[in-house]
One Martini backbone bead per residue (centre of mass of N, CA, C, O) as a GRO file, in nm:
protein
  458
    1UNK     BB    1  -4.521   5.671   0.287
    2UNK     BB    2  -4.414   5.548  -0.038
    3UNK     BB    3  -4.571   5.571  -0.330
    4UNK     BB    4  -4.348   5.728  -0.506
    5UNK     BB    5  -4.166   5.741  -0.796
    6UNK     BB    6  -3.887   5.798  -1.035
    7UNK     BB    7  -3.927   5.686  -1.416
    8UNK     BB    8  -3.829   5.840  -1.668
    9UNK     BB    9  -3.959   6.143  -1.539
   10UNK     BB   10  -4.205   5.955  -1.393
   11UNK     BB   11  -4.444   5.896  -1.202
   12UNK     BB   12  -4.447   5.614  -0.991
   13UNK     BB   13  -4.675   5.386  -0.829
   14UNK     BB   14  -4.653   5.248  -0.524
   15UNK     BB   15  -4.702   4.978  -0.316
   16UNK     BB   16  -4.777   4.961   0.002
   17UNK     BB   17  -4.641   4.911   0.326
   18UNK     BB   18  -4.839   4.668   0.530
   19UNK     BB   19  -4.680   4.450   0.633
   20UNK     BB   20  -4.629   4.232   0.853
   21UNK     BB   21  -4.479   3.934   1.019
   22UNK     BB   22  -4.735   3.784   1.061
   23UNK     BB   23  -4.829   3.818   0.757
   24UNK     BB   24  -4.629   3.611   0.649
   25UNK     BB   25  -4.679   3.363   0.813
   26UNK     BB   26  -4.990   3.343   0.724
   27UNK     BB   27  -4.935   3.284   0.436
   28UNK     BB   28  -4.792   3.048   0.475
   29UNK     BB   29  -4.976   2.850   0.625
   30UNK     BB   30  -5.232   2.936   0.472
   31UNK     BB   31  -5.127   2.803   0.214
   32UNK     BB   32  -5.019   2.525   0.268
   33UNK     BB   33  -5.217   2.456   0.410
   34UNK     BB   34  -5.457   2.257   0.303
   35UNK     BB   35  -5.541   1.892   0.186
   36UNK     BB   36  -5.290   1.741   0.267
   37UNK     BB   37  -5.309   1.641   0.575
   38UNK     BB   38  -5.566   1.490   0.498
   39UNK     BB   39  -5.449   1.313   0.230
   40UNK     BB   40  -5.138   1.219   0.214
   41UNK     BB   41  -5.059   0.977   0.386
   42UNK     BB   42  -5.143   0.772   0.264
   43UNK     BB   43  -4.925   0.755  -0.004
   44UNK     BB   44  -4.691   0.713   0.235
   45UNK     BB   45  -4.768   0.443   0.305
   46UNK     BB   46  -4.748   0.286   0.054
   47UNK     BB   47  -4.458   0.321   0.016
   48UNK     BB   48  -4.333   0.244   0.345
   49UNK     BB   49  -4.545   0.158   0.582
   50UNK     BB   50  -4.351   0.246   0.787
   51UNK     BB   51  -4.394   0.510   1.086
   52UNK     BB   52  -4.081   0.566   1.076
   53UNK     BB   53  -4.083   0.646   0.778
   54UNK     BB   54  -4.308   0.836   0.751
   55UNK     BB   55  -4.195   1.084   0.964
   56UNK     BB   56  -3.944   1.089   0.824
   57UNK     BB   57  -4.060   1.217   0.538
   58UNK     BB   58  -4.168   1.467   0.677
   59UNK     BB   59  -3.888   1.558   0.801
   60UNK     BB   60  -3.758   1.561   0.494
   61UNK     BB   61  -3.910   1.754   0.366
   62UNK     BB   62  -3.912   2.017   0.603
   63UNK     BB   63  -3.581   2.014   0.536
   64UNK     BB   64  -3.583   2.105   0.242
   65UNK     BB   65  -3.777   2.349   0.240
   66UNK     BB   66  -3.651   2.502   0.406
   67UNK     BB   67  -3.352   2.516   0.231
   68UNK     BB   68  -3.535   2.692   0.064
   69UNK     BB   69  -3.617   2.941   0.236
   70UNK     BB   70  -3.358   3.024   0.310
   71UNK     BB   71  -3.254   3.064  -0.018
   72UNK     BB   72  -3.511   3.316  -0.073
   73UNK     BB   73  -3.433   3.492   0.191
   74UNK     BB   74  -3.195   3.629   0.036
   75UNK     BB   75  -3.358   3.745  -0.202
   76UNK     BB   76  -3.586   3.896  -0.039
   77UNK     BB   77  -3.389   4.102   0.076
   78UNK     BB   78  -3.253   4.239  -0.159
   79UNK     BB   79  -3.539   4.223  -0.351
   80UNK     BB   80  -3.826   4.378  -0.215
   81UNK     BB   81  -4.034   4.326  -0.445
   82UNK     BB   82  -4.245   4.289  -0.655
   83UNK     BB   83  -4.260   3.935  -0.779
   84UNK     BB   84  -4.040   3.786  -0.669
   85UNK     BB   85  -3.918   3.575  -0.866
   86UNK     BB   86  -3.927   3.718  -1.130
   87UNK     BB   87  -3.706   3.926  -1.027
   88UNK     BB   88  -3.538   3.710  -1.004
   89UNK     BB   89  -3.484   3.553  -1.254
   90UNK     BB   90  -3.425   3.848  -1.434
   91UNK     BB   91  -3.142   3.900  -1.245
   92UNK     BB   92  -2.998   3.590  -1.347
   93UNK     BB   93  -3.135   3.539  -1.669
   94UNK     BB   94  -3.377   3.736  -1.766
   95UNK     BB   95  -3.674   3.845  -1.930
   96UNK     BB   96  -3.751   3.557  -2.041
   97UNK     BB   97  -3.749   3.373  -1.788
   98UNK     BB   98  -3.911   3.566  -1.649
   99UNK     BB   99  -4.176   3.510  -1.801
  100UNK     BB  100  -4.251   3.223  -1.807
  101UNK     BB  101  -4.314   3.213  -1.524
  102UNK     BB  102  -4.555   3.424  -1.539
  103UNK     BB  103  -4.695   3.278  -1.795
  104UNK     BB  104  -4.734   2.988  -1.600
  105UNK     BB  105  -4.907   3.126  -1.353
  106UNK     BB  106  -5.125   3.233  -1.523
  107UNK     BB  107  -5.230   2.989  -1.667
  108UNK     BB  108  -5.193   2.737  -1.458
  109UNK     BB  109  -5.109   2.740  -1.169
  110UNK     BB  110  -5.272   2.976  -1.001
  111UNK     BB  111  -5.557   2.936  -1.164
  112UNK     BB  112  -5.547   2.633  -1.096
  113UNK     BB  113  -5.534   2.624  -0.789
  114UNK     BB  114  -5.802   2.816  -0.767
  115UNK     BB  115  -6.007   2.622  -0.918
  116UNK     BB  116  -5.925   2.361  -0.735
  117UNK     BB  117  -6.072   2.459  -0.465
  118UNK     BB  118  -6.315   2.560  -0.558
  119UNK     BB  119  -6.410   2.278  -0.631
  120UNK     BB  120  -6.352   2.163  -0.374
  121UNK     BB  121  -6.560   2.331  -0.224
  122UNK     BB  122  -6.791   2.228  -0.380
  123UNK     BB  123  -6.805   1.940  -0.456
  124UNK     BB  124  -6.643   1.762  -0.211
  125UNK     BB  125  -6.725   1.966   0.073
  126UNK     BB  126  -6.990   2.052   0.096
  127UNK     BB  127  -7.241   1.887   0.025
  128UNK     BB  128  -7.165   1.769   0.355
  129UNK     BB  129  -7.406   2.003   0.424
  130UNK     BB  130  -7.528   1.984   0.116
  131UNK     BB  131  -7.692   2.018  -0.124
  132UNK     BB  132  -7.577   1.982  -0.500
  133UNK     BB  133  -7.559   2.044  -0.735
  134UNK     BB  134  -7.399   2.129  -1.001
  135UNK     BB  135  -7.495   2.389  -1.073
  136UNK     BB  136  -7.416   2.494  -0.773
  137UNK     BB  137  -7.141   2.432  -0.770
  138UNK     BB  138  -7.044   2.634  -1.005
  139UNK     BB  139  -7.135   2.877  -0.817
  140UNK     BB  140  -6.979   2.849  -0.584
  141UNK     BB  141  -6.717   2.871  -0.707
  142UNK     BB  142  -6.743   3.176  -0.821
  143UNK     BB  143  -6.801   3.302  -0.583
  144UNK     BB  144  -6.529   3.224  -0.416
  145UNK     BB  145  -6.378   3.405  -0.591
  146UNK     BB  146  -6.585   3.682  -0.587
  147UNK     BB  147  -6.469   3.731  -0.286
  148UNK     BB  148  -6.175   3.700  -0.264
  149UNK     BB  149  -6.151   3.941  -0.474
  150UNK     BB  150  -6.297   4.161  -0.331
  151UNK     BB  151  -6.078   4.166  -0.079
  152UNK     BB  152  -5.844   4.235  -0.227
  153UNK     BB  153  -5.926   4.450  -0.395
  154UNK     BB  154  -5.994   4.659  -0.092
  155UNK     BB  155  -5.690   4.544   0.016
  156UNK     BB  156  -5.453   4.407   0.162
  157UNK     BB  157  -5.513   4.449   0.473
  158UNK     BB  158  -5.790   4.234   0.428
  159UNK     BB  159  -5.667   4.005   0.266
  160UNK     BB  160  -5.493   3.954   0.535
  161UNK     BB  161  -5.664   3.952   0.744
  162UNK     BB  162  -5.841   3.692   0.638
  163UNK     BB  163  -5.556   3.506   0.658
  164UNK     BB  164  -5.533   3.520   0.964
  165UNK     BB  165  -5.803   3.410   1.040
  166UNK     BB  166  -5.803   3.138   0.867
  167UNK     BB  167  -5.508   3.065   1.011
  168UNK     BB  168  -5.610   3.047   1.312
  169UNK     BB  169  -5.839   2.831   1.273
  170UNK     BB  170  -5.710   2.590   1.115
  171UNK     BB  171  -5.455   2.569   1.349
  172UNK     BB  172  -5.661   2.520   1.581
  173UNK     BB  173  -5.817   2.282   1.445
  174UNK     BB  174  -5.569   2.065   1.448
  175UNK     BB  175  -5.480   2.065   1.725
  176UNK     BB  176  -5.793   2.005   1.809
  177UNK     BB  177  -5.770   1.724   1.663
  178UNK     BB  178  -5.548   1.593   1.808
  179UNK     BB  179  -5.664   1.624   2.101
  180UNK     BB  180  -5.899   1.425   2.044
  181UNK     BB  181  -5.725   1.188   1.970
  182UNK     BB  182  -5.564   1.136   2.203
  183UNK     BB  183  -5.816   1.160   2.416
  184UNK     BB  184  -6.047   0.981   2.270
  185UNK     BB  185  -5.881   0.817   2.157
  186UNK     BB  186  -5.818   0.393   2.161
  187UNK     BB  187  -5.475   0.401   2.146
  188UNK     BB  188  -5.163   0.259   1.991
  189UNK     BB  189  -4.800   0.238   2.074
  190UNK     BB  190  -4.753   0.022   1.850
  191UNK     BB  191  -4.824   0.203   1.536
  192UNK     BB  192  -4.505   0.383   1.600
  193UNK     BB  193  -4.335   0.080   1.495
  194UNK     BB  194  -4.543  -0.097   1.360
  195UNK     BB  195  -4.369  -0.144   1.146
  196UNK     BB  196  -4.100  -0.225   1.080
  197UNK     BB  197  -3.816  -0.137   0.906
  198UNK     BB  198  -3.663  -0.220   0.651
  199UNK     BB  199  -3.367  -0.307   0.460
  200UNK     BB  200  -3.175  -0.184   0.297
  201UNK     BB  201  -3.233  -0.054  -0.022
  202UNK     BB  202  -3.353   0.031  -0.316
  203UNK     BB  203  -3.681   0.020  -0.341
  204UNK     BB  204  -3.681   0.181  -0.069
  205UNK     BB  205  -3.563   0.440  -0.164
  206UNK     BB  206  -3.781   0.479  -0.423
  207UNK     BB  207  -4.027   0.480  -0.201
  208UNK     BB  208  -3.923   0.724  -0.029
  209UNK     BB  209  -3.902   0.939  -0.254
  210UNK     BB  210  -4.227   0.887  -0.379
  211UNK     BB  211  -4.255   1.013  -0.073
  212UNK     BB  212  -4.156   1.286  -0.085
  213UNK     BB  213  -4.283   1.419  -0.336
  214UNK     BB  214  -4.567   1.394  -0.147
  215UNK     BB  215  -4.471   1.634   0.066
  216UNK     BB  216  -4.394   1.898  -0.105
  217UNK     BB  217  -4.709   1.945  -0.187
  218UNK     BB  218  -4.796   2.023   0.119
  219UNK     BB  219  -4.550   2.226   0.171
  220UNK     BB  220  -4.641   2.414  -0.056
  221UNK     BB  221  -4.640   2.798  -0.072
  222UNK     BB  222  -4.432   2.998   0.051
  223UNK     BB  223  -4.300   3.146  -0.214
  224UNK     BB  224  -4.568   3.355  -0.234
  225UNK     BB  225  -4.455   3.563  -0.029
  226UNK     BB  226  -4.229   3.677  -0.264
  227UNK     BB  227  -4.466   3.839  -0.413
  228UNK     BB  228  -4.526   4.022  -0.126
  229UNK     BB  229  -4.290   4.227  -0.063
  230UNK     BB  230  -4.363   4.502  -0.155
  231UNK     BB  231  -4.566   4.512   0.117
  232UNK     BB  232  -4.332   4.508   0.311
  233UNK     BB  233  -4.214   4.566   0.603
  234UNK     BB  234  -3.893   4.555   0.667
  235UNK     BB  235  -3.791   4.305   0.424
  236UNK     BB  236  -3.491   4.263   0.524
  237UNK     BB  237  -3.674   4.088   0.752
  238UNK     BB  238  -3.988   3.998   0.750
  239UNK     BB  239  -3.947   3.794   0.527
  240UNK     BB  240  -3.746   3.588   0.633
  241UNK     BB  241  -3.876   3.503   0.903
  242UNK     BB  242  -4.157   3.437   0.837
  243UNK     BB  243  -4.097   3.185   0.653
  244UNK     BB  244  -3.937   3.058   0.862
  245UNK     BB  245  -4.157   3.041   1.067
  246UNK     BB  246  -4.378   2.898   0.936
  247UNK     BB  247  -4.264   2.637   0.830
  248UNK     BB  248  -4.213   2.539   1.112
  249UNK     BB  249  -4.494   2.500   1.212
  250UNK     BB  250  -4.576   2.336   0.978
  251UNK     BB  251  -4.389   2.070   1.071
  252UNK     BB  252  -4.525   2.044   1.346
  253UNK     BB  253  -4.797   1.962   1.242
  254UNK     BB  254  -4.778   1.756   1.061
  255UNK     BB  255  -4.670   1.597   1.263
  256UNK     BB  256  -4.890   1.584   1.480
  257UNK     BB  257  -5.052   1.457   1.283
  258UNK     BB  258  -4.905   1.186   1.231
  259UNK     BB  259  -4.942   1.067   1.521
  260UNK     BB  260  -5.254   1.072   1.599
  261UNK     BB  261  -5.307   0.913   1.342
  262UNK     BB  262  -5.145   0.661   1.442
  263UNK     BB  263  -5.267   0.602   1.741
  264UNK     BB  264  -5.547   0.489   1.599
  265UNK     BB  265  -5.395   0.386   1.329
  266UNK     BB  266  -5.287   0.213   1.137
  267UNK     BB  267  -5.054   0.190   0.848
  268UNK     BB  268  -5.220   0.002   0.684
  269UNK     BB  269  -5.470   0.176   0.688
  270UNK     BB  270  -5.401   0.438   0.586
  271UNK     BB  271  -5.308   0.322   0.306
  272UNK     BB  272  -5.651   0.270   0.255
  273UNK     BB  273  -5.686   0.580   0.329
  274UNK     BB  274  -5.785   0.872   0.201
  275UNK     BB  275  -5.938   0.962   0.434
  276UNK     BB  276  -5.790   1.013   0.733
  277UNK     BB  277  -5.890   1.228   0.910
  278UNK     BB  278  -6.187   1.113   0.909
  279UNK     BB  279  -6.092   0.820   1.050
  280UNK     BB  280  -5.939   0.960   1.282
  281UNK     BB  281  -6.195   1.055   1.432
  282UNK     BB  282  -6.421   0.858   1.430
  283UNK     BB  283  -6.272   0.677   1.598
  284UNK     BB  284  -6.286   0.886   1.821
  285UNK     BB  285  -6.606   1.025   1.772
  286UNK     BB  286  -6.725   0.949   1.536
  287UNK     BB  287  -6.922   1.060   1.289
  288UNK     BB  288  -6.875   1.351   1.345
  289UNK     BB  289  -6.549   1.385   1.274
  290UNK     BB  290  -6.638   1.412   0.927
  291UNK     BB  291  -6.755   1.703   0.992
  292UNK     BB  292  -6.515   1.849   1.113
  293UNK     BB  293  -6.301   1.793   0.883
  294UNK     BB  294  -6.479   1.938   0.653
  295UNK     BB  295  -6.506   2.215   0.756
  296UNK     BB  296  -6.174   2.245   0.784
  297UNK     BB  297  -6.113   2.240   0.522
  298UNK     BB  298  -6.317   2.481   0.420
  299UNK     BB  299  -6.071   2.665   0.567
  300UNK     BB  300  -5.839   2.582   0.423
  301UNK     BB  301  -5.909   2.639   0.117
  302UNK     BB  302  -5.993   2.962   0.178
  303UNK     BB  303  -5.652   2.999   0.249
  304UNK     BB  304  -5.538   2.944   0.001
  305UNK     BB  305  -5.655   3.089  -0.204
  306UNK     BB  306  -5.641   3.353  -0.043
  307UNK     BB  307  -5.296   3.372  -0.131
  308UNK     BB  308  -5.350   3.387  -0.471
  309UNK     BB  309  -5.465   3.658  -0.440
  310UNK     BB  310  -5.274   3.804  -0.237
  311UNK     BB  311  -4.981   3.720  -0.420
  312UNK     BB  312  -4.957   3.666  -0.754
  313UNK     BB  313  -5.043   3.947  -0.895
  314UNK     BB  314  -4.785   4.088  -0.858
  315UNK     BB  315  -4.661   3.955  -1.102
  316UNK     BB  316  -4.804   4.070  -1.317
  317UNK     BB  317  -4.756   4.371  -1.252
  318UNK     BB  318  -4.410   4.296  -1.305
  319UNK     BB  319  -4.438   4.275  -1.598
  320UNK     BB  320  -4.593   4.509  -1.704
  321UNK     BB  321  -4.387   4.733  -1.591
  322UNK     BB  322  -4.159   4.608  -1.799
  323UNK     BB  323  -4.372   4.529  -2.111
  324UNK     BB  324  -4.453   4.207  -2.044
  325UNK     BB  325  -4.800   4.289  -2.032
  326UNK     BB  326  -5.039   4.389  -1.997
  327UNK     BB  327  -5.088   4.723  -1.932
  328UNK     BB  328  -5.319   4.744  -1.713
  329UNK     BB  329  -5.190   4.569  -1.459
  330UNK     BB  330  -5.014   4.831  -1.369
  331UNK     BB  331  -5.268   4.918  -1.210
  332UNK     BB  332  -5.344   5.143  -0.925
  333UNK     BB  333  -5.530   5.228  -0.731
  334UNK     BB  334  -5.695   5.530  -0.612
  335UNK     BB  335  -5.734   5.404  -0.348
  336UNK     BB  336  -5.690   5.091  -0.239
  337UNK     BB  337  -5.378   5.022  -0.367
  338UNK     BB  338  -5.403   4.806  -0.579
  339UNK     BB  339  -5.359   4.510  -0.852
  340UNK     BB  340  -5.687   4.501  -0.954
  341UNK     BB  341  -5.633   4.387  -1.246
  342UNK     BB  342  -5.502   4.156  -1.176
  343UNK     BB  343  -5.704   4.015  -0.999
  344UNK     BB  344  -5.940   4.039  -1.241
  345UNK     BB  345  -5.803   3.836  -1.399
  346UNK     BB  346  -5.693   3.561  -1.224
  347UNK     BB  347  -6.010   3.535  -1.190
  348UNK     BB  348  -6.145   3.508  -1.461
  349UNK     BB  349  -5.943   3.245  -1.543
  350UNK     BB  350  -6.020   3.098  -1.249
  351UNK     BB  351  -6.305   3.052  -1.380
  352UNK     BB  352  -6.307   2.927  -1.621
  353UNK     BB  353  -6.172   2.674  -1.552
  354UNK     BB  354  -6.356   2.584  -1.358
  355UNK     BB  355  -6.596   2.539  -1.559
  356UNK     BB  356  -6.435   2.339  -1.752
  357UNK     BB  357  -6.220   2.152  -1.608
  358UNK     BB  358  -5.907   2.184  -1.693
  359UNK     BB  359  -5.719   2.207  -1.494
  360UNK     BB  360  -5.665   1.887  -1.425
  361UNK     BB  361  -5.498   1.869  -1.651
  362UNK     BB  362  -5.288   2.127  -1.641
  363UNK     BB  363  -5.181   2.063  -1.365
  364UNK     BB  364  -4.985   1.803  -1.480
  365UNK     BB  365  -4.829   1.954  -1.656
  366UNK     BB  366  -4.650   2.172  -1.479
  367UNK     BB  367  -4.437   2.051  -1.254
  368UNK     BB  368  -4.180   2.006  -1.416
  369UNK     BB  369  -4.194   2.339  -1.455
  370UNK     BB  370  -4.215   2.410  -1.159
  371UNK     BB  371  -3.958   2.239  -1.064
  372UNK     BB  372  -3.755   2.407  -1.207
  373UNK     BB  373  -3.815   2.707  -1.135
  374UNK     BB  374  -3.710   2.644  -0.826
  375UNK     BB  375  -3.410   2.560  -0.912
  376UNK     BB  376  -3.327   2.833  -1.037
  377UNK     BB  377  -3.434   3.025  -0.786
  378UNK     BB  378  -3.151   2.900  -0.647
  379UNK     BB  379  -2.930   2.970  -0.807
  380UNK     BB  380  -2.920   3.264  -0.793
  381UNK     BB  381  -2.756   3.306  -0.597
  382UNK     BB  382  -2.515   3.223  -0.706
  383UNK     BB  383  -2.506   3.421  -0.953
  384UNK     BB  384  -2.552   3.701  -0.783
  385UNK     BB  385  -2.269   3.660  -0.617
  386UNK     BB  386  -2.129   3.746  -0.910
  387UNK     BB  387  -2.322   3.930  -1.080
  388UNK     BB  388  -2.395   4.123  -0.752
  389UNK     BB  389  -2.167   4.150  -0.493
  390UNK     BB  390  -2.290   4.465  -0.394
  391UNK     BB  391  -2.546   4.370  -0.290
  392UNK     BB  392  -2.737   4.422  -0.057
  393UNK     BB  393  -2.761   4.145   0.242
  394UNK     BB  394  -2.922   4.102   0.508
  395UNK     BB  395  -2.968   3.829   0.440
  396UNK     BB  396  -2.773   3.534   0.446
  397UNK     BB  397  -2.754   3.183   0.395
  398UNK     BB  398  -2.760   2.953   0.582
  399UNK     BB  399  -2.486   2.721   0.455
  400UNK     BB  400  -2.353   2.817   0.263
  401UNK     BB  401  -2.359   2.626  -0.055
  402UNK     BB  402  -2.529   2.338   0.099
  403UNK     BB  403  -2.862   2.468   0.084
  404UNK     BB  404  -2.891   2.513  -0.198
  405UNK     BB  405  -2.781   2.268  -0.338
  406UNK     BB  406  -2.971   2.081  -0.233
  407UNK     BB  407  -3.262   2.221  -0.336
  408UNK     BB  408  -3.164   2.175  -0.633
  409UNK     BB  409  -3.176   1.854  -0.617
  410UNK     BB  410  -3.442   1.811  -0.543
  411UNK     BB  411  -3.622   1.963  -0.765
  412UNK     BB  412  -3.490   1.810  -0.991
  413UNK     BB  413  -3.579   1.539  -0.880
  414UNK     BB  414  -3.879   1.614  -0.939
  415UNK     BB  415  -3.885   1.654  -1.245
  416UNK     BB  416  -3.774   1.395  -1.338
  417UNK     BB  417  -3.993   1.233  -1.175
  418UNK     BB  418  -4.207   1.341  -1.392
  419UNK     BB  419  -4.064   1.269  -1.664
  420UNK     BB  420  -4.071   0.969  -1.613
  421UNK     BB  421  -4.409   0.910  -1.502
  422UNK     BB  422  -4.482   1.177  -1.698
  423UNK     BB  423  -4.382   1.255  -2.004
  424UNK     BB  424  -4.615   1.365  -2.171
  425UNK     BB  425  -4.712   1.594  -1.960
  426UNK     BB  426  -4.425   1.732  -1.966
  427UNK     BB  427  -4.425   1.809  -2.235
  428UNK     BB  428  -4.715   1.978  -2.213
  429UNK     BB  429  -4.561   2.184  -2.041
  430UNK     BB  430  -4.340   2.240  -2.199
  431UNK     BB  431  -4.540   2.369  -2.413
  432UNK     BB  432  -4.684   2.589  -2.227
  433UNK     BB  433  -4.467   2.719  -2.217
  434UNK     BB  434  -4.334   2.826  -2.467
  435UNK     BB  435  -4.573   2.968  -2.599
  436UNK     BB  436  -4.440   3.245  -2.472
  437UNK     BB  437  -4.202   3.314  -2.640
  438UNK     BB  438  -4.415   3.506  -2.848
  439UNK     BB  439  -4.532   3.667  -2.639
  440UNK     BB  440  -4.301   3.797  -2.551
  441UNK     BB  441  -4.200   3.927  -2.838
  442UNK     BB  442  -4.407   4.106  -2.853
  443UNK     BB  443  -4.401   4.268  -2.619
  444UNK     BB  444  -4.143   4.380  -2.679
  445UNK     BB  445  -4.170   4.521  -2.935
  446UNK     BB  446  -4.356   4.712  -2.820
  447UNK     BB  447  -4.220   4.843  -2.631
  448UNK     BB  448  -3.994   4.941  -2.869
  449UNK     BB  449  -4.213   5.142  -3.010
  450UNK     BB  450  -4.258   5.294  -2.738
  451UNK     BB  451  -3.976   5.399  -2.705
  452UNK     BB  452  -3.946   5.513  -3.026
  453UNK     BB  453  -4.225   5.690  -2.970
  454UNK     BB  454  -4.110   5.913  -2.689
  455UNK     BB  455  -3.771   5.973  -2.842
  456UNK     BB  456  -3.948   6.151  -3.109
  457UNK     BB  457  -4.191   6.289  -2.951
  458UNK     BB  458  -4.504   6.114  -3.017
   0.00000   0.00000   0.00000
């Protein structure tokens, strides 16, 4: 196994290639399903009305999905690297767009989404099992991410292993939960088709596209696979397929467990409730079912979290290795062979978060440039085919142009629908990725001072 690489006369200590296939769907589903699919149905509910309009828009998120993992699994394949998207952004459009992505991911994207699981399981699913003050609320997010980050830390395999196994329990867990309410709810098949879907018009389209919007979110996660690129064995197999084969499976558990949800309940009532999975549960086997979904989703939060630690680390590895982030972040532990410090960064940062509770505004800033960065990493195929001809490509794009073209009509779509209906929000999100610019100068200046003070031999 390679440890060591030469640049520029130097060893370069490389992160160890230990990831298999299985751990490559485990981040992606366990990543994916967080508490999306246990509260997002509502939303779609209140949207489109009719059942065969809901599980439409399940399988059409599920589908422009996939068409987006089609076209990063090309881009994976052909640059295995440590930092996924940061690595395809800075090679098709230079270093300063890929500093703004890595510098938006750990300032709010991944820090915040960390912080938000963090709150969410101490606050308002753990209760359900425990009395918690405030202050133990907040003491137990914070031991909830030095658990994770503690994992993570003594080793990629641990953090692996702890993936496969929350991911295992989760996605068990989900279709177990289908299965109680087929079999003891009772349940009405006129449900499924009850209201029929009206007559096409723009209205209908205008809530069809913002219920499209909040499936992106319950589906989003799999891109995360590709910042632990550079960990994966035979990664322009493993990493393409693992992607899509996750996604898949993923598609499959949302449908199952929305038609589950409508069996017991009409699409009236979920649009009424905002936690349909306790709901249907409860019709199914009474007030127990409410703490069964409590416990999953505590299982389910512990696995989203725990992809974010095991794989956004990477991203920040590959900028400071890059000299464009601090120097620090890109030391690899010399027992463990993790990114350690960059993880006790991003830890650090998602406890301050968690604390202050700034996350949940940070959190809504972001969107708008957060699928910017999604459209512009689909657009890479398209330009490094032309700017890179010659790049080895072991898995090319199936259906390419017109699969990376509609996913980023789709994520552009998604930005603009956040600048229309949240404007200031988007302002503000794009003053925090601004922000790095002055970041990234600075960073430059100085490795160009220390490349030229090595160069003088000083």
């Amino acid at each position: 196994m390679e440890k060591h690489s030469w640049h520029e006369g130097q060893p370069v200590r490389k992160l160890p290639r230990v990831l298999n296939r299985f751990d490559i769907i485990s981040i992606v589903i366990g990543g994916v399903i967080g508490s999306g699919i246990f509260l997002v149905p509502s939303q779609i509910a209140q949207e489109v009305k009719a059942p065969l309009l809901m599980l439409a828009v399940w399988v059409v998120g599920g589908f422009l999905s996939f068409l987006g993992a089609l076209t990063f699994a090309e881009l994976g394949a052909a640059m295995p690297e440590a930092g996924g998207m940061y690595i395809y952004l800075r090679e098709s459009y230079g270093p300063l767009l890929s500093f703004l992505f890595g510098w938006t991911l750990f300032l709010v994207i991944d820090s915040g989404a960390i912080a938000t699981l963090a709150v969410a399981f101490s606050a308002n699913y753990l209760p359900y099992f425990f009395k918690m003050t405030p202050w133990m609320s907040k003491l137990v997010a914070v031991l909830f991410i030095g658990f994770l980050a503690t994992v993570n830390y003594i080793g990629v395999r641990w953090g692996a292993n702890l993936q496969n196994l929350l991911t295992l329990i989760k996605t068990t867990a989900l279709v177990g939960i289908c299965l109680i309410i087929f079999i003891f709810g009772q349940g009405n098949p006129d449900n499924f088709v009850n209201p029929e879907p009206g007559k096409f018009s723009l209205n209908l389209l205008s809530s069809f596209s913002l219920a499209l919007v909040a499936t992106f979110w319950a589906y989003k996660g799999w891109e995360s696979a590709t910042y632990s690129a550079g960990e994966v064995k035979r990664p322009e197999r493993n990493l393409p397929l693992g992607i899509l084969i996750g996604l898949t499976v993923i598609i499959g558990l949302y449908l199952l467990a929305n038609l589950a949800y409508l069996y017991v309940l009409p699409a009236s009532e979920i649009a009424r409730t905002p936690r349909v999975a306790a709901e249907a549960m409860q019709a199914a086997v009474g007030p127990a079912g409410a703490s069964i979904i409590s416990l999953v989703i505590l299982f389910s939060i512990l696995g989203a979290a725990n992809q974010n630690l095991l794989c956004s680390p990477r991203v920040y590895f590959a900028m400071s290795r890059d000299g464009l982030f601090f120097k620090g972040i890109s030391k690899i532990h010399p027992r463990f062979l993790t990114p350690h410090v960059s993880i006790i960064a991003i830890s650090l940062w998602s406890i301050v978060l968690s604390l202050t509770g700034t996350f949940e505004q940070l959190f809504t800033y972001v969107i708008f440039g957060q699928w910017l960065f999604f459209g512009l990493t689909a657009a890479s195929v398209f330009i490094l085919r032309k700017k890179r001809p010659d790049l080895p490509r072991p898995y090319k794009t199936w259906g390419y142009p017109l699969t990376p073209a509609i996913f980023i009509l789709a994520a552009f779509f998604i930005s603009l629908n956040s600048l229309i209906k949240e404007f200031w929000n988007a302002v503000a999100g794009l003053g925090i990725i601004l922000l790095g610019i002055p970041a990234y100068f600075y960073w430059k200046r100085k490795k160009e001072k220390e490349a030229k003070l090595e160069t003088s031999g000083y």
